[in-house]
N, C-alpha and C positions, 0 to 999 in steps of 0.2 A: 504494500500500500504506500510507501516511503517514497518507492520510483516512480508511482501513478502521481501523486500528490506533487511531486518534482515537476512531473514532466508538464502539469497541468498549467504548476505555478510558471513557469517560462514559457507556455504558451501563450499564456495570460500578458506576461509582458512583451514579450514579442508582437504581441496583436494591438496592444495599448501605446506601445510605441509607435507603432506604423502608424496606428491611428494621431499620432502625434505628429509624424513627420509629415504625412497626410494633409492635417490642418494646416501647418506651416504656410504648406507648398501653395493649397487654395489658397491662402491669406495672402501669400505677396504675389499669386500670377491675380487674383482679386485686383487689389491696389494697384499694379500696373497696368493692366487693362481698362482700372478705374481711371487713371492719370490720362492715359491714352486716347482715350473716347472723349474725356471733358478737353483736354489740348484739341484734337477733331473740331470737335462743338466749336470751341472758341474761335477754329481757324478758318471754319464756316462763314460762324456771326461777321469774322472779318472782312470775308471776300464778299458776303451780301451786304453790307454795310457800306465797300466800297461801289460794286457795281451799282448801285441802288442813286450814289452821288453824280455817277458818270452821263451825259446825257444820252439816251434813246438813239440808235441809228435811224 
């Protein structure tokens, strides 16, 4: 029962790490696609911002 209990408990953390390393990873590809998209956004608003000044052909 010693070696069940062993093997159980390092399953357990092996699975709880991943799950760890896991979150990390969503967290910062998260945040840089979050940076990415609102940079886009902005560089949008800029180009319609300026076409919008420019006068009509």
């Amino acid at each position: 029962m010693g070696i069940a209990n062993k093997a159980g408990d390092w399953a357990f953390k092996a699975l709880t790490a991943g799950l760890g390393v896991a979150t990390i990873y969503l967290t910062a590809t998260f945040s840089v696609n979050l940076y990415r998209g609102l940079a886009w956004h902005n560089a949008q608003s800029k180009i319609e911002k300026q076409g919008s000044s420019e006068p009509a052909p």
